[in-house]
N, C-alpha and C positions, 0 to 999 in steps of 0.2 A: 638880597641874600646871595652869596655866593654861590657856583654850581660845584658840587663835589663828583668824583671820580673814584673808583676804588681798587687795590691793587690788594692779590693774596698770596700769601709764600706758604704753603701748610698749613696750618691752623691761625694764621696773624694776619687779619684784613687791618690794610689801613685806608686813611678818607686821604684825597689830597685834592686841594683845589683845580678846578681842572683847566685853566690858567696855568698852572705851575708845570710850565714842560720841563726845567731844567731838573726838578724835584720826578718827576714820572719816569726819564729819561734815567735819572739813578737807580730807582726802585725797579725799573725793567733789568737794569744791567745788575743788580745787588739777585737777581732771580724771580723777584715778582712778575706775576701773571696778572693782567691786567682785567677788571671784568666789567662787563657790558654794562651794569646798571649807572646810573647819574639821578643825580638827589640835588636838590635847592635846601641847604639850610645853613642856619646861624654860623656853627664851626664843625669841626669835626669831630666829635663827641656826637652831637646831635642826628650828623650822617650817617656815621656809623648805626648807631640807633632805630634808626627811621631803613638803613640797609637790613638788619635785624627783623625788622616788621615786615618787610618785603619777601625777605626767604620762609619769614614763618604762615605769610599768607601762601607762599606758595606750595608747602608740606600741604595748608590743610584743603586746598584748592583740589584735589582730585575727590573728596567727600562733598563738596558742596552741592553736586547733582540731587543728593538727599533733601535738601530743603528746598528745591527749583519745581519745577513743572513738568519733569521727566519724574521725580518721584510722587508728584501730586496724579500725574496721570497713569502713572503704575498703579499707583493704589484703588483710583476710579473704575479699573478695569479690572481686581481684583476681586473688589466688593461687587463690582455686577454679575462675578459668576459664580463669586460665591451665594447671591440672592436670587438668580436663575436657576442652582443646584437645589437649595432649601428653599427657594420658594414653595415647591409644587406638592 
C-alpha cells in the first residue's frame, strides 16, 4: 500500500502519495499547507477517510479520561467518603 501525505488550503484536504514531490511541490506553491499526518492505504479516497478518523479521534480524545482509571479512581474515592459520612 502506498504511503499517503496530506496538504490543506481552507477547508479542501487533499491525500497525495508521498512519493509524489513534483505533485507536493505544486500544491505548496498553489498555497497549500502541508500536514504532519501520513496514513498507509489503497488510494486516496481511502486516506482521506482514515485522515477523517484520526481528527475525530482526536476531538473525542480529551473525554476519554472518563472511561480510564483516573475516573475509576475518582469515583472509588468518592464512594469511601461518602460510606465514611453515612456510615456512622
Amino acid at each position: 500500500m502506498p504511503e499517503f501525505v496530506f496538504f490543506k488550503k481552507g477547508n479542501k484536504t487533499t491525500a497525495l502519495e508521498k512519493s509524489d514531490a513534483q505533485g507536493a511541490a505544486l500544491l505548496l506553491g498553489q498555497g497549500y499547507e502541508k500536514l504532519f499526518e501520513e496514513v498507509l492505504a489503497a488510494d486516496s479516497q481511502r486516506a482521506l477517510a482514515r485522515l477523517a478518523d484520526i481528527k475525530k479521534e482526536e476531538e473525542i480524545a480529551p473525554f476519554a479520561w472518563a472511561t480510564g482509571a483516573i475516573f475509576c479512581g475518582l469515583l472509588f474515592v468518592i464512594m469511601a467518603v461518602v460510606a465514611y459520612l453515612f456510615g456512622n
